[in-house]
N, C-alpha and C positions, 0 to 999 in steps of 0.2 A: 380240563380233565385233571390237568393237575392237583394234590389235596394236598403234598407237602409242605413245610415249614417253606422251603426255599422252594422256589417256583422254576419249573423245567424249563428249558426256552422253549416256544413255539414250533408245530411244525414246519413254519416257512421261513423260521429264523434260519442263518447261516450254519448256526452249530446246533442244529435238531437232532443229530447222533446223539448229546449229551444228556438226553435226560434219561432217566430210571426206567428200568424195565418193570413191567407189568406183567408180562407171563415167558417165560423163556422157552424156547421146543428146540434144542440145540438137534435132538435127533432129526428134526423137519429142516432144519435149517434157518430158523428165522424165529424171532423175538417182536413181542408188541412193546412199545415205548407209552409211558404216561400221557405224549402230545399227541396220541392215538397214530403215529408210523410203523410200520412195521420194518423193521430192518431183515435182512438176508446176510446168509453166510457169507456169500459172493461180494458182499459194498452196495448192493442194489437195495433202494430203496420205494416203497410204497405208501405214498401221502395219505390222509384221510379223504382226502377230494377225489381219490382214483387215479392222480397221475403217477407217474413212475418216473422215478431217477435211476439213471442207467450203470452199473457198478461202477466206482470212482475208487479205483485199487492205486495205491502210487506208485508211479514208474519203476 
């Protein structure tokens, strides 16, 4: 999915936060990522495959 010069990491890389937002909805609460995730206000996240990572806020 990605088209940039420098390539996003993968969804099921470690550091999948890191790539480029693609549409932002800060009032929804949640952002689409270039590796198709959806990130949430809350750390919780939404893979393209349908599974879910549970908020991962630090201590």
């Amino acid at each position: 999915m990605c088209r940039h010069p420098e390539l996003c990491p993968t969804a099921d890389s470690p550091d999948r936060e890191a790539a480029a937002v693609l549409a932002a909805h800060p009032e929804q609460g949640w952002s689409l990522l270039c590796n198709g995730l959806i990130v949430f206000d809350d750390t919780g996240d939404l893979l393209p495959d349908g599974q879910v990572v549970a908020p991962h806020r630090p201590v």
